[in-house]
N, CA, C and O of each residue as an XYZ file, in Angstrom:
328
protein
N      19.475     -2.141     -1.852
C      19.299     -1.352     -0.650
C      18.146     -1.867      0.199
O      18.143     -1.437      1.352
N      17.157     -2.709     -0.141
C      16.089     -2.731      0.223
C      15.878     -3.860      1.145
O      15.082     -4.035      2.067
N      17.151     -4.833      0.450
C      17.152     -6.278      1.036
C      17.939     -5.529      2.401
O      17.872     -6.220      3.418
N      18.526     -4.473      2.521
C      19.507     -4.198      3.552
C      19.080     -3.910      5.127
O      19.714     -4.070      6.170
N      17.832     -3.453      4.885
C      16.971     -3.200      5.541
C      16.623     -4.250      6.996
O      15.977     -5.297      6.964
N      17.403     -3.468      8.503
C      17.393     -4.162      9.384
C      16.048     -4.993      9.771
O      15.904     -6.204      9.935
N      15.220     -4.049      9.849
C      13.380     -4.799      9.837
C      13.202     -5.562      8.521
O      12.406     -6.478      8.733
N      13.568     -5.560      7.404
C      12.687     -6.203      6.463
C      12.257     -7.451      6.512
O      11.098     -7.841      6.375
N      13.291     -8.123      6.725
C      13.372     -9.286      6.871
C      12.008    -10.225      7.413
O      11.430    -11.174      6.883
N      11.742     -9.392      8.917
C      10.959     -9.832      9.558
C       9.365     -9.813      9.174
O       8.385    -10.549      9.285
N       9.732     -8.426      8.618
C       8.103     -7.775      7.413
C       7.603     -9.048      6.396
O       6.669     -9.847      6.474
N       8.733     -8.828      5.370
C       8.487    -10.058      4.295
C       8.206    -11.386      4.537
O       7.210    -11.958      4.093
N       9.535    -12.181      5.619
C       9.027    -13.271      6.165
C       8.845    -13.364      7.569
O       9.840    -13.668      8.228
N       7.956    -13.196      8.058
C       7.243    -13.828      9.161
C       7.905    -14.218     10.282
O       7.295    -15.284     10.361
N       8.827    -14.262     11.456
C       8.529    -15.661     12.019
C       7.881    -15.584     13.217
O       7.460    -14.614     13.846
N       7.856    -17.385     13.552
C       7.214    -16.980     14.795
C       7.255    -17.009     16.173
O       8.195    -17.728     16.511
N       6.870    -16.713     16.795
C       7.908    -16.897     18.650
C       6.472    -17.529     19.451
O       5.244    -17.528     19.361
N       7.411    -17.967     20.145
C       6.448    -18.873     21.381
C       6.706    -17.943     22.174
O       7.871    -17.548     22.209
N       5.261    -17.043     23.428
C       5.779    -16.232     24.652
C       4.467    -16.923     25.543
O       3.353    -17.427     25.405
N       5.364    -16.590     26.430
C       4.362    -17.293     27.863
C       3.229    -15.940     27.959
O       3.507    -14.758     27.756
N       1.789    -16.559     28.359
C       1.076    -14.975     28.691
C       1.226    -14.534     29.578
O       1.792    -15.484     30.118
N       1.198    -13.619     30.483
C       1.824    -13.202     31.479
C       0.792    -13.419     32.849
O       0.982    -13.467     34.064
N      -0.631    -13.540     31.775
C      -1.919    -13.677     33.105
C      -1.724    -15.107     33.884
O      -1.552    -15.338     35.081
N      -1.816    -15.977     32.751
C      -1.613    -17.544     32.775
C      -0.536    -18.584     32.583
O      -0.468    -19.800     32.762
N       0.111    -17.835     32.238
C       1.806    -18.841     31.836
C       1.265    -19.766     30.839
O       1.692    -20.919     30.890
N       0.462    -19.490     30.003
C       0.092    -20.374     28.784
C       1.045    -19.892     27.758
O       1.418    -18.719     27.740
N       1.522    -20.951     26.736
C       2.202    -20.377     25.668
C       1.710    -20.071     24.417
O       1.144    -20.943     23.758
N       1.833    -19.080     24.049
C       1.362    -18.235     23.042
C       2.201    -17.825     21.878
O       3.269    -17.223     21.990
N       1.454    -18.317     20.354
C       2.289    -18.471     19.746
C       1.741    -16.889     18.868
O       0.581    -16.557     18.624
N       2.996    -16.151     18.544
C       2.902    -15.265     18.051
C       3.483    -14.573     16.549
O       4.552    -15.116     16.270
N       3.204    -13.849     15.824
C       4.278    -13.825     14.416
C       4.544    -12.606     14.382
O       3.811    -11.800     14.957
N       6.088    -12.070     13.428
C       6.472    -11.060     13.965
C       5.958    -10.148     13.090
O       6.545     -9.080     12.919
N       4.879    -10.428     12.471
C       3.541     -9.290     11.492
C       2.276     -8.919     12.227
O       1.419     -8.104     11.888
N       2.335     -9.718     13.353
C       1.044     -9.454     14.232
C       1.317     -8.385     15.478
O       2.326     -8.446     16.180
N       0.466     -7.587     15.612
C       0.393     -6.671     17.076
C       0.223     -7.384     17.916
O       1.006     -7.390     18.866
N      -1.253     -8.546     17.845
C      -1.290     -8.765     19.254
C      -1.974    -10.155     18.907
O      -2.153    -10.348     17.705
N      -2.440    -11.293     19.906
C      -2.869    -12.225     19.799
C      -3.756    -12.763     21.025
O      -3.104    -12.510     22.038
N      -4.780    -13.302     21.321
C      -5.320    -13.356     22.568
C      -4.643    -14.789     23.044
O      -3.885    -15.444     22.329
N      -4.957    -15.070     24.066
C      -4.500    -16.495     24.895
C      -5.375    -17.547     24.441
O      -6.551    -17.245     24.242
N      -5.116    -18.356     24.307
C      -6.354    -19.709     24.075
C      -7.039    -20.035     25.383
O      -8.171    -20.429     25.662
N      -5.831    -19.699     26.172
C      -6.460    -20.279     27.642
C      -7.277    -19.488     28.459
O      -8.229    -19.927     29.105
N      -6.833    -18.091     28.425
C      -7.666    -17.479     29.622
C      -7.930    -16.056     28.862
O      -8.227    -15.070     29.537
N      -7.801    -15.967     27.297
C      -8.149    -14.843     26.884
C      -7.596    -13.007     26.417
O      -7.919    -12.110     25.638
N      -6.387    -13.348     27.719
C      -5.711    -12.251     27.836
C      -5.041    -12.051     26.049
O      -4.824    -12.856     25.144
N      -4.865    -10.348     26.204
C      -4.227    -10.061     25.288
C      -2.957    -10.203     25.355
O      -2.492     -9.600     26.322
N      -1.891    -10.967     24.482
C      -0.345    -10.480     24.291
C       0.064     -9.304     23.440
O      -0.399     -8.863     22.388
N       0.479     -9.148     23.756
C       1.431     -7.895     22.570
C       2.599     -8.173     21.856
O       3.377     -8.843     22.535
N       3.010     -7.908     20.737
C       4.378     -7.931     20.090
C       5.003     -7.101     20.133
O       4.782     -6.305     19.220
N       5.782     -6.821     20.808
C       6.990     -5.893     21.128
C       7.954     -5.676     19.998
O       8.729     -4.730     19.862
N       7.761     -6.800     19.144
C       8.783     -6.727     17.743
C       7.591     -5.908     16.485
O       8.052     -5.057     15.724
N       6.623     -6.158     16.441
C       5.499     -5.502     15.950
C       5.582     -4.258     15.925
O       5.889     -3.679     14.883
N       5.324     -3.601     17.067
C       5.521     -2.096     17.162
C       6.805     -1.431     17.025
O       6.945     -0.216     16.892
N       7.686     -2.248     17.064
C       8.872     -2.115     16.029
C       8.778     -1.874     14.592
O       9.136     -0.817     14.073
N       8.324     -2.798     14.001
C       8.404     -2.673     12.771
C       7.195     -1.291     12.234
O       7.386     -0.422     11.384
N       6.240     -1.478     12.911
C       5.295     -0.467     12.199
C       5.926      0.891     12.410
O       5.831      1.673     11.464
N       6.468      1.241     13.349
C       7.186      2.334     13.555
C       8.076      3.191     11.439
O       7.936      4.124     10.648
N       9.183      1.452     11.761
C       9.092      2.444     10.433
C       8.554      2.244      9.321
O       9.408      2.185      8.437
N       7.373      2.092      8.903
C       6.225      2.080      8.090
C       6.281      3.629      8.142
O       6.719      4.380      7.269
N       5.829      3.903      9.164
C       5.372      5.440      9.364
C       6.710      6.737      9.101
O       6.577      7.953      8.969
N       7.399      6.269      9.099
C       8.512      7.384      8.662
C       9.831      7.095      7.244
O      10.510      7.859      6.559
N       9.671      5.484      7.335
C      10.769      5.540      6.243
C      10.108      5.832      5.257
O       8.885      5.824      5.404
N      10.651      6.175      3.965
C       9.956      6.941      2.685
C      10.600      5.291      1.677
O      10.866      5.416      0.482
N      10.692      4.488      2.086
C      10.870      3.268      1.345
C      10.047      2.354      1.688
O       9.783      1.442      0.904
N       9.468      2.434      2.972
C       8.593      1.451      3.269
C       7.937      0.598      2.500
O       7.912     -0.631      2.573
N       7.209      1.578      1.478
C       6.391      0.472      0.232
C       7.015     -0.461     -0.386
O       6.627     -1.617     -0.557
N       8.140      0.091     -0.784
C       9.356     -0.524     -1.951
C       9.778     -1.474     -0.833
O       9.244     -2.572     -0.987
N      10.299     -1.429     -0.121
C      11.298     -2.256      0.972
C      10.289     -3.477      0.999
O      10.842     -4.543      0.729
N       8.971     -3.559      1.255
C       8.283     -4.530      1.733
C       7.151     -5.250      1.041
O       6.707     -6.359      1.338
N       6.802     -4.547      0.189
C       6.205     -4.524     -1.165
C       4.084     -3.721     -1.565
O       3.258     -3.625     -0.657
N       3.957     -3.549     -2.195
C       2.657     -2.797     -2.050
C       1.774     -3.214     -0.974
O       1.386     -2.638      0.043
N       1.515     -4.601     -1.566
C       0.225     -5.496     -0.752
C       0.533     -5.197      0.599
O      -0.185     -4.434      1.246
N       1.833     -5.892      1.219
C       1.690     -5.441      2.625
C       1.870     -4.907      3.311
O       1.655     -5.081      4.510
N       2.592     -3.594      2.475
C       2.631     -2.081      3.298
C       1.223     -1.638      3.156
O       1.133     -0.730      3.982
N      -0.256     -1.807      2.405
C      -0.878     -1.605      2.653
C      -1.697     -1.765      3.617
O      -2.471     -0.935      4.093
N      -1.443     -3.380      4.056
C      -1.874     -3.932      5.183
C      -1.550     -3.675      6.050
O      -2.284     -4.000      6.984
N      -0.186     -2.885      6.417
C       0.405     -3.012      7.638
C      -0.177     -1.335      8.202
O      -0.416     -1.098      9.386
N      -0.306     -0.442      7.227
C      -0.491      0.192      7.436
C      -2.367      0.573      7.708
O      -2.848      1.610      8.165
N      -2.643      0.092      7.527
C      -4.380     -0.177      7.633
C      -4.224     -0.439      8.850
O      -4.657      0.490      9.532
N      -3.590     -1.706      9.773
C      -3.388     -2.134     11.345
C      -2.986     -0.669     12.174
O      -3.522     -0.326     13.228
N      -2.161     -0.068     11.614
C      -1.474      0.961     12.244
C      -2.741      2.309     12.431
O      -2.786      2.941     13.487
N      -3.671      2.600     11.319
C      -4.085      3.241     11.731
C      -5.664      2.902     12.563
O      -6.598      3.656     12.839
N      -5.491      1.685     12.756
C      -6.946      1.107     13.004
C      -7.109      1.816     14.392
O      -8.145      1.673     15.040
């Protein structure tokens, strides 16, 4: 059931996306475990739009731990309430 899991995937392994910043049109490389990342070039913050996806269900599925495993539902959830 756990592997079934539309988000997991992305939780367990990582990947990562190239996005332009929006201040600078610099490309910014981002992973889909991170909230946010600054620009190299001019500083600005990006955001992960797939990020706040996933933490979402951290916070309500009752499998979360199991689905993704202790260590980094702990972590993920430490970000979430920071």
């Amino acid at each position: 059931m756990f592997d079934k899991c539309p988000g997991a995937a992305h939780i367990r392994t990582p990947t990562i996306k190239i996005k332009k910043c929006p201040e600078c049109g610099e490309e910014v490389e981002i992973f889909s475990d991170e909230m946010q990342v600054k620009c190299s070039n001019c500083g600005f913050i990006v955001y992960n739009i797939v990020y706040n996806d996933l933490q979402s269900c951290m916070q309500w599925c009752k499998y979360a731990e199991k689905c993704v495993g202790e260590e980094l539902y702990k972590k993920l959830r430490k970000r979430s309430d920071e």
